[in-house]
C-alpha positions as CSV (number, residue, x, y, z in Angstrom):
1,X,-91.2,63.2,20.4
2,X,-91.4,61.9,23.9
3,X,-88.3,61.1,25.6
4,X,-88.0,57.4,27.3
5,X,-87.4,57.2,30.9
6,X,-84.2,55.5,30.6
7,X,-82.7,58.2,27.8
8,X,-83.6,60.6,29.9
9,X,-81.8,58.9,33.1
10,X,-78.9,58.7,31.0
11,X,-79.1,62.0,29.8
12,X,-79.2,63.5,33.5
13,X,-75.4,61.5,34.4
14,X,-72.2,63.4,34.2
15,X,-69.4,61.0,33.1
16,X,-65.9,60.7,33.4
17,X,-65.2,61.5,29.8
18,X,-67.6,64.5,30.3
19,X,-65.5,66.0,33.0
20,X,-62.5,65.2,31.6
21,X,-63.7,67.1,28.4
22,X,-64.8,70.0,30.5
23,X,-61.0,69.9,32.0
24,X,-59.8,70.4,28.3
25,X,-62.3,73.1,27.6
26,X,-61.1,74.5,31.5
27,X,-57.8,74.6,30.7
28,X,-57.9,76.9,27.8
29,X,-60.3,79.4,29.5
30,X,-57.8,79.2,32.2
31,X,-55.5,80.8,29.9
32,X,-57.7,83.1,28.5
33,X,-58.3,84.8,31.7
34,X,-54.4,84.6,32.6
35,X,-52.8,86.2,29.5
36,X,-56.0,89.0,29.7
37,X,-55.4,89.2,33.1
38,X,-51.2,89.5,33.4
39,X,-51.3,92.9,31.8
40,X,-52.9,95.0,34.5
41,X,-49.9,94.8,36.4
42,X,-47.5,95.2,33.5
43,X,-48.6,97.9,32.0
44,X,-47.6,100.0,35.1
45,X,-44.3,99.0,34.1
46,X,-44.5,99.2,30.3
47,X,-45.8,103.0,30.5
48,X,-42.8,103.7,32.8
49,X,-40.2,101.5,29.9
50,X,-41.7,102.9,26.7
51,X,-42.4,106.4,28.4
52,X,-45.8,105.8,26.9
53,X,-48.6,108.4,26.9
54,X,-52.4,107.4,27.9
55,X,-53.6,106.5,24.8
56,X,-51.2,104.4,24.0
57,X,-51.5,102.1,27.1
58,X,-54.7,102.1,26.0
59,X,-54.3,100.2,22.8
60,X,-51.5,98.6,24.6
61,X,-54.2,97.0,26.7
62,X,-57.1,96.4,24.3
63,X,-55.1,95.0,21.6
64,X,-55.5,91.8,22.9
65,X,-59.4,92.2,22.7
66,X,-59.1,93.4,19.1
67,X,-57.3,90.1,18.8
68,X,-60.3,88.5,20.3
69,X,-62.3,90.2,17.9
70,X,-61.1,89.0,14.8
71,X,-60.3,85.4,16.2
72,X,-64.1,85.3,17.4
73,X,-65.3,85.5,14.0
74,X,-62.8,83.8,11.9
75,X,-62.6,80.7,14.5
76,X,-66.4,80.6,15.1
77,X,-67.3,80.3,11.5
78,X,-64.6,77.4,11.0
79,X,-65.7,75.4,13.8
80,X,-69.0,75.1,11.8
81,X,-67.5,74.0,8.8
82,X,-64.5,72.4,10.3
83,X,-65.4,70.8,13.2
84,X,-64.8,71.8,17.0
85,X,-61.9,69.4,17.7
86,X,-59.8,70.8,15.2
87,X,-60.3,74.4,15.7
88,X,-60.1,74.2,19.4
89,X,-56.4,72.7,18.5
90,X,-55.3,75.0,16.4
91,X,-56.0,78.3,18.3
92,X,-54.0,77.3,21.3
93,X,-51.1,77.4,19.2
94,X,-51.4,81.1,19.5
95,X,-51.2,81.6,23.2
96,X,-47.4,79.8,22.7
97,X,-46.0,81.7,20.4
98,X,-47.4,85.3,21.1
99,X,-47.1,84.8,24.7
100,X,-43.5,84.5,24.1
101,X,-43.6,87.2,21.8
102,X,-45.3,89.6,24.2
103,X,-42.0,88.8,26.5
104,X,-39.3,90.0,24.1
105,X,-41.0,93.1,22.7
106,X,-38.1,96.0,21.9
107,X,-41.1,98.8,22.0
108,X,-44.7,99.9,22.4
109,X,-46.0,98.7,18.7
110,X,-44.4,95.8,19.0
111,X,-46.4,95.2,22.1
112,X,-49.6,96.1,20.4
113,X,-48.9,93.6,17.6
114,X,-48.0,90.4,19.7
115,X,-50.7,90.9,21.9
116,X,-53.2,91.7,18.7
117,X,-52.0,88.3,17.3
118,X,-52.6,86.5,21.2
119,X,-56.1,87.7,20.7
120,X,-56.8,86.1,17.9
121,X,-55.8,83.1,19.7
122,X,-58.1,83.7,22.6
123,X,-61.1,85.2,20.6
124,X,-61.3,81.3,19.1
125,X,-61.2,79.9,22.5
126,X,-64.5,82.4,23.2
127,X,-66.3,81.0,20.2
128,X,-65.5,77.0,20.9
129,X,-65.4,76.4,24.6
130,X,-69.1,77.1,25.0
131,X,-70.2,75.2,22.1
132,X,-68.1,72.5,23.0
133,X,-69.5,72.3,26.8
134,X,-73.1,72.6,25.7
135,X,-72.9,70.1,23.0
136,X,-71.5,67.6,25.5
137,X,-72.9,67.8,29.2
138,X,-76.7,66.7,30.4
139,X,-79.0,69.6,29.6
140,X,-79.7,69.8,33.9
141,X,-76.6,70.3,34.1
142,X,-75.8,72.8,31.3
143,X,-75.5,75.9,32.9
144,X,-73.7,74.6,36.2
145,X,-70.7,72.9,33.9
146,X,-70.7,75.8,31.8
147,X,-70.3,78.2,34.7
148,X,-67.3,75.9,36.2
149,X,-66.1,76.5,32.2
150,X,-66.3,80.3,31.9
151,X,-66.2,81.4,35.5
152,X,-64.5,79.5,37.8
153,X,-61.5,79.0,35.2
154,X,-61.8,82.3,33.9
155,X,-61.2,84.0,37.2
156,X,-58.8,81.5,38.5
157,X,-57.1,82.1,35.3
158,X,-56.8,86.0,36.8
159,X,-56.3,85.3,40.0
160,X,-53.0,83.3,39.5
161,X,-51.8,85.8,37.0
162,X,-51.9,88.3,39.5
163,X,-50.5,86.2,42.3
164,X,-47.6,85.2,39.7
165,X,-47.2,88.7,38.8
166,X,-47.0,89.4,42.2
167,X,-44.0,87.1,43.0
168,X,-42.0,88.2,39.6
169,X,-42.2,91.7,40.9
170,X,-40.3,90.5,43.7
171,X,-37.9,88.5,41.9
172,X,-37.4,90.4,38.2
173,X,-37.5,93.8,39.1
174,X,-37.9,96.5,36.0
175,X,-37.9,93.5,33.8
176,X,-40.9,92.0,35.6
177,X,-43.4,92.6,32.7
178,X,-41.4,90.9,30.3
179,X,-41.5,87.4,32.7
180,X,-45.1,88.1,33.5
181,X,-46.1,88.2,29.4
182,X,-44.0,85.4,28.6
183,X,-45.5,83.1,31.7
184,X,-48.7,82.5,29.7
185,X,-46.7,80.1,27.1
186,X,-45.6,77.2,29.8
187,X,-49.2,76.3,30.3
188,X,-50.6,76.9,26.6
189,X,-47.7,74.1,25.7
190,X,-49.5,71.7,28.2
191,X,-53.1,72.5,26.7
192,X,-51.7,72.2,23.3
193,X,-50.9,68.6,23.9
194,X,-54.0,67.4,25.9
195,X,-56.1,68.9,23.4
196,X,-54.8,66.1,20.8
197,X,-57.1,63.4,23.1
198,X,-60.4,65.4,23.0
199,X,-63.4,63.7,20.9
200,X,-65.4,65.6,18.2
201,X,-68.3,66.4,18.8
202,X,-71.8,64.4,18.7
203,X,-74.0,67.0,17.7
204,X,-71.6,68.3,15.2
205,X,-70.9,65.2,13.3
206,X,-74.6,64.1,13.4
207,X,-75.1,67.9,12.3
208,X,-73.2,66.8,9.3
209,X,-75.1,63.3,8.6
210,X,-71.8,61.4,9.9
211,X,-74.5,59.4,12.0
212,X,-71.7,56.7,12.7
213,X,-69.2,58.6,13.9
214,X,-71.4,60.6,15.8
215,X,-72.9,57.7,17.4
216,X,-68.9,56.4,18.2
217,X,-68.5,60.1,19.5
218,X,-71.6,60.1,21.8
219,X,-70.3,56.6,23.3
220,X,-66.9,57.7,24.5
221,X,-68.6,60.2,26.6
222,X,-71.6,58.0,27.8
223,X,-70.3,55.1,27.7
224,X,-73.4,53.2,26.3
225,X,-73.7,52.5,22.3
226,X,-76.3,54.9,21.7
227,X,-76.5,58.6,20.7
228,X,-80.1,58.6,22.3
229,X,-77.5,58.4,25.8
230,X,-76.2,62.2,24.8
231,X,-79.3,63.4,22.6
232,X,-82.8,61.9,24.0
233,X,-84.8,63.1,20.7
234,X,-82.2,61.7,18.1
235,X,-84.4,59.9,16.2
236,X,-87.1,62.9,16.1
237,X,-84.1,65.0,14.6
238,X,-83.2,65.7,10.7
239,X,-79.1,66.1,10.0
240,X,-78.9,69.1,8.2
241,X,-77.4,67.9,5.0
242,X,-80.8,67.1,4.3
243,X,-81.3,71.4,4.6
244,X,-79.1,73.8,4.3
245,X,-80.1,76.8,4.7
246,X,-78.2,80.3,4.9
247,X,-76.2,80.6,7.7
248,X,-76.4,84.6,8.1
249,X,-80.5,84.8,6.9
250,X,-80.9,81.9,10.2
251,X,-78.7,84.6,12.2
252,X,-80.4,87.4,11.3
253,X,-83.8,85.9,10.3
254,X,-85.5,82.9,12.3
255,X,-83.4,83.2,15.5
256,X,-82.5,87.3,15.5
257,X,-83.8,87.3,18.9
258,X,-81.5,84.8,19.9
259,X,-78.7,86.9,18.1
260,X,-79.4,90.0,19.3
261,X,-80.2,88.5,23.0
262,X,-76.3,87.0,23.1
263,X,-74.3,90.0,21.5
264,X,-76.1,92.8,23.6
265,X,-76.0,90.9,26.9
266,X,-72.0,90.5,25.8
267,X,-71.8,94.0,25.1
268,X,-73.2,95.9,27.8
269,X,-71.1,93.2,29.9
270,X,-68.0,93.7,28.4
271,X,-67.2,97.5,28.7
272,X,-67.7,97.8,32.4
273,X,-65.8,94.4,32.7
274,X,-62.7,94.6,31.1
275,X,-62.0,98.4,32.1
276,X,-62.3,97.8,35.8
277,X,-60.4,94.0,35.4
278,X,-57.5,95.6,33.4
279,X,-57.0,99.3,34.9
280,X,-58.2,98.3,38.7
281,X,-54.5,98.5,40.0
282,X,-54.6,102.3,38.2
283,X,-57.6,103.0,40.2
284,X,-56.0,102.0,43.3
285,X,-53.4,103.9,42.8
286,X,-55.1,107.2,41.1
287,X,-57.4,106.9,43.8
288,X,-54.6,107.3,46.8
289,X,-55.6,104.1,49.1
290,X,-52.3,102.0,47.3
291,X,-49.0,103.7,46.8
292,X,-46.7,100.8,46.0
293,X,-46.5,98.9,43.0
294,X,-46.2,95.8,45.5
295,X,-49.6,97.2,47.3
296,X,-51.6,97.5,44.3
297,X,-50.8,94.0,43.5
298,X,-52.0,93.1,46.7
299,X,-55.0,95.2,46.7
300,X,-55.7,93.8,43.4
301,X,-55.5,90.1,44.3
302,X,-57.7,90.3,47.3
303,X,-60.5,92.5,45.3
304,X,-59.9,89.6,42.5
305,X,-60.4,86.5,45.0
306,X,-64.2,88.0,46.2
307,X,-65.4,87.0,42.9
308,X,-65.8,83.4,44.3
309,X,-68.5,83.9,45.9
310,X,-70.1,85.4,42.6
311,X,-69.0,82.2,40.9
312,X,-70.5,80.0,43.9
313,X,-73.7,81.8,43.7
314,X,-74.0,81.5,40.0
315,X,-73.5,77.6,40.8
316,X,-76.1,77.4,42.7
317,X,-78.3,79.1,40.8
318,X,-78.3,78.9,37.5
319,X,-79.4,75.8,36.5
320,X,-82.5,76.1,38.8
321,X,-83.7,80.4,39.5
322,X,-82.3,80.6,36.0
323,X,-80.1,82.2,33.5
324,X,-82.6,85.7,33.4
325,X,-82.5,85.3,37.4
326,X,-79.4,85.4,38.0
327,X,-78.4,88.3,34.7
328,X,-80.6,90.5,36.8
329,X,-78.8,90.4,40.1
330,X,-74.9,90.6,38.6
331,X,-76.2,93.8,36.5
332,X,-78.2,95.2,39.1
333,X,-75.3,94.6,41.7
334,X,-72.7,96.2,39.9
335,X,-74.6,99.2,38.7
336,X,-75.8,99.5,42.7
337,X,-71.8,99.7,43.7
338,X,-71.2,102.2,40.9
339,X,-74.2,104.7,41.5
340,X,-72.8,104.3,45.4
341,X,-69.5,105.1,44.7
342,X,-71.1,108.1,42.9
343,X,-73.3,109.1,45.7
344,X,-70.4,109.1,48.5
345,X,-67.8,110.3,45.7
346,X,-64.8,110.4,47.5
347,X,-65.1,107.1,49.3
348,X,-63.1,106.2,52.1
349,X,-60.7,103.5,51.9
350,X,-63.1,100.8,53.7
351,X,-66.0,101.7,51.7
352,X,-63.8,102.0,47.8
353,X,-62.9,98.1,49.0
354,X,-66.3,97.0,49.7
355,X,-67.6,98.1,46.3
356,X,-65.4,97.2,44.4
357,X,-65.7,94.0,45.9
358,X,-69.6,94.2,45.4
359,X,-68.5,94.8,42.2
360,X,-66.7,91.5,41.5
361,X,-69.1,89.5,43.3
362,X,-72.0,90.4,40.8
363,X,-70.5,90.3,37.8
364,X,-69.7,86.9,37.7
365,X,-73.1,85.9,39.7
366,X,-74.3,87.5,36.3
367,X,-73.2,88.5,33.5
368,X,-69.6,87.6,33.2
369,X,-70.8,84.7,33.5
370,X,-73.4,84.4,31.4
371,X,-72.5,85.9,28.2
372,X,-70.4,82.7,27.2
373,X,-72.6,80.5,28.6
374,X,-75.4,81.8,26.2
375,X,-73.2,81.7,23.3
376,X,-73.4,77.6,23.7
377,X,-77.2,77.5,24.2
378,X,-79.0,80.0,21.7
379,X,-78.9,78.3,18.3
380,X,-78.9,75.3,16.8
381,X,-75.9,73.2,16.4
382,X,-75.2,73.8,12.7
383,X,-74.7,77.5,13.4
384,X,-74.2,77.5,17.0
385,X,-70.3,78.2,16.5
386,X,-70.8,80.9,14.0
387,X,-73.6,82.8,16.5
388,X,-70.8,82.3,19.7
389,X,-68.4,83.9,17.2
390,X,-70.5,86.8,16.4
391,X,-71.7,87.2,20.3
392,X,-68.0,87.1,21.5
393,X,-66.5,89.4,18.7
394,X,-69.0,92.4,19.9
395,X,-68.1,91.6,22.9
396,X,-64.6,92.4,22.1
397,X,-65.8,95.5,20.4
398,X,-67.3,96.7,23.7
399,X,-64.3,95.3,25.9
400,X,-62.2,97.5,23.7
401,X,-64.1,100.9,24.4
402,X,-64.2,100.3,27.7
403,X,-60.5,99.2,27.6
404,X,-59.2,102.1,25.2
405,X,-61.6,104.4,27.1
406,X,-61.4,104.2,30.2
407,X,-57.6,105.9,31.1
408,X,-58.8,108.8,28.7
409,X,-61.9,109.4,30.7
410,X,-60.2,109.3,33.6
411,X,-57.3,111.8,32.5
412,X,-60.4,114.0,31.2
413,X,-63.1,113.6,33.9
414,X,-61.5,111.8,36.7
415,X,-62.6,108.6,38.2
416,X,-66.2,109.5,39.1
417,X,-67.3,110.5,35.4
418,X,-65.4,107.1,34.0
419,X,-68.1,105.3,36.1
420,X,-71.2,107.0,34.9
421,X,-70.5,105.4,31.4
422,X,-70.5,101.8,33.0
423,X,-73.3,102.5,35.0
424,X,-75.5,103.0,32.1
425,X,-74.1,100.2,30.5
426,X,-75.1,98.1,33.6
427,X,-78.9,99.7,33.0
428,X,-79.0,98.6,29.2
429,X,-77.7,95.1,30.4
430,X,-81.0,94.9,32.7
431,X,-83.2,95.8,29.8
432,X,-82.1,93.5,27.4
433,X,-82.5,90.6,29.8
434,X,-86.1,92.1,30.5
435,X,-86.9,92.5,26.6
436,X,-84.9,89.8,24.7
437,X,-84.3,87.4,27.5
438,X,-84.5,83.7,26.6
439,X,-84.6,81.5,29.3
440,X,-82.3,78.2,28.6
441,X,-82.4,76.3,31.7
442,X,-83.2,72.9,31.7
443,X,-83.9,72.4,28.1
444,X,-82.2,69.9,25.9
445,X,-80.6,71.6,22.9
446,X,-82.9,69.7,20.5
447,X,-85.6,70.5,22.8
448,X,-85.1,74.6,21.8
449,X,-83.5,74.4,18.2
450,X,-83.2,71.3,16.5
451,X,-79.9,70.6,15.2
């Protein structure tokens, strides 16, 4: 169906409402990258409290992604069957209570368990906020408003929470963990409550035939009485309560490409990730070129704040070189810095800072930037929360190898053969982009799948 000039004008505009719906979405992946982020600095006092050996910082610290694991899934499907609104209330609650949990924890398991259950929390914030931001926002736009989503919050999310952990270390002392865990439930309280004003969405009420309210929906974020303002090829597109077909055969059938496309690029993303976000300050350390616990929070902050420039490159990019574009440069970057730090294995202090900072930069140019971003652009609506479920729980699976892995492989093999392992991963991440790759950019979301 051909799209009329003035739909598509509409179509193009970013609205008030829109942002302020992208603000709600913000604020939780704000949080997602905070209480991830937080316990890279507390675990070098947790180990030290719970005289814990290196395995068991290693669960310690990938609990929460077995949390995100579970959460993925469970939340993802829900949101389907639910609706997005609801969902994206009801998983905040967990950041509140957990995070407070986290604070108070007598001993090691105890730990484990509070930060399991904050995952859960967090793993539905991984399956909704990308939905949520591609349902709502102009498809020229897409990719730029879901990067601000994923990776400007997410990183500004662990920037703060290791300039906060930084300051409690110089206020709290041997108790500082316990204030840096507990910090994440102040602003969860605040999301909790603007959540309350979000609008449903369109696509997922006309999804479900609710062609009224999705038409009511559509016009608080446009403005103009017309779903046609949000969705140019409405009236070309069937609700699918007049089909309803099986939601895992669709998965695994029709769009397996898609499926397969999202969870690998979020696996070979996440091992490399999460092991160098949550054990960096170790590395420092282990490494010799930080001896305090005040200059590896430093270190650590600074490293942290180059990722901007990933995040402003990504911005620029994205919605017109291209998703596949911009995948190839963050994996190739990173696996560059790594086979580097190989090659002139021991590096000097000057040249450990630059790739590491390399490092940061490329990942969220690429891929930690867009694995969520796919997860809200590779299926149709009536399944697209179940798929980002799926895509974010391997994710988690892969977050928690590298996570549980990577102190052991360092105990066993030292830094340099920890980094081999996430250098392949990097050189799988390439592939699939060359072999699966699905290029998004531009398209409506009716334009690709339907509903």
């Amino acid at each position: 169906m051909s799209v009329q000039p003035e739909a598509a004008r509409a179509n193009d505009v970013v609205t008030p409402a829109m942002w302020r719906l992208l603000w709600v979405s913000v604020s939780g992946v704000f949080l997602d990258g905070y209480d991830i982020s937080i316990i890279a600095l507390a675990l070098l006092q947790v180990k030290v409290q719970f005289r814990a050996l290196p395995w068991q910082i290693g669960l310690v610290g990938s609990a929460i992604l077995l949390g995100n694991f579970l959460g993925a899934l469970v939340f993802g499907r829900l949101s389907d069957r639910l609706g997005r609104k609801t969902v994206f209330i009801a998983d905040v609650i967990f950041f509140v209570v957990f995070a407070l949990l986290s604070g108070i924890s007598q001993n090691i398991w105890q730990l484990m368990v509070w930060r399991f259950l904050l995952g859960v929390g967090i793993g539905g914030d991984y399956a909704l906020a990308s939905p949520i931001i591609a349902e709502a926002m102009p498809a020229s736009k897409r990719g730029r408003m879901l990067t601000l989503n994923w990776g400007l919050a997410w990183l500004s999310g662990e920037i703060v929470s290791f300039a906060v952990g930084y300051g409690i270390l110089h206020i709290a002392g041997p108790a500082a963990w316990r204030w840096m865990l507990a910090s994440g439930a102040i602003p969860a309280l605040v999301v909790l409550l603007i959540r309350r004003a979000m609008p449903e969405s369109a696509r997922w009420l006309l999804a479900q035939g609710r062609h009224d309210d999705a038409k009511h929906a559509a016009t608080q974020l446009t403005g103009q009485a017309s779903l046609s303002a949000l969705i140019p090829e409405v009236e070309g597109v069937q609700e699918s309560t007049d089909h309803r077909p099986n939601v895992w055969r669709e998965l695994w059938g029709k769009y397996r490409r898609n499926t397969w496309y999202g969870l690998l690029n979020y696996v070979f993303e996440g091992a490399p990730f999460y092991a160098l976000s949550v054990f960096l300050p170790t590395i420092l350390k282990q490494s010799g070129h930080a001896t305090t616990i005040t200059g590896i929070a430093a270190g650590n902050l600074f490293l942290q704040l180059t990722g901007l420039f990933g995040i402003l490159l990504i911005f620029l990019w994205v919605d017109s070189k291209g998703r596949r574009f911009v995948n190839y440069w963050g994996y190739g970057g990173v696996l560059a810095a790594l086979l580097a730090f190989e090659l002139f294995s021991p590096p000097t202090p000057a040249l450990l800072i630059a790739l590491f900072a390399v490092i940061e930069i490329a990942v969220w140019l690429g891929p930690a930037s867009t694995d969520n971003l796919l997860l809200g652009e590779l299926w149709p609506t009536r399944i697209r929360g179940t798929g980002a479920g799926i895509g974010a729980a391997m994710g988690r699976l892969s977050a928690i190898a590298g996570t549980f892995g990577l102190p052991v492989l360092i105990a066993s093999f030292g830094i340099d053969g920890a980094f081999w392992l996430l250098a392949i991963f990097c050189a799988f991440g390439i592939a699939n982009t060359a072999v699966l790759g699905i290029e998004t950019k531009g398209k409506t979301l009716e334009q690709m799948w339907g509903l």
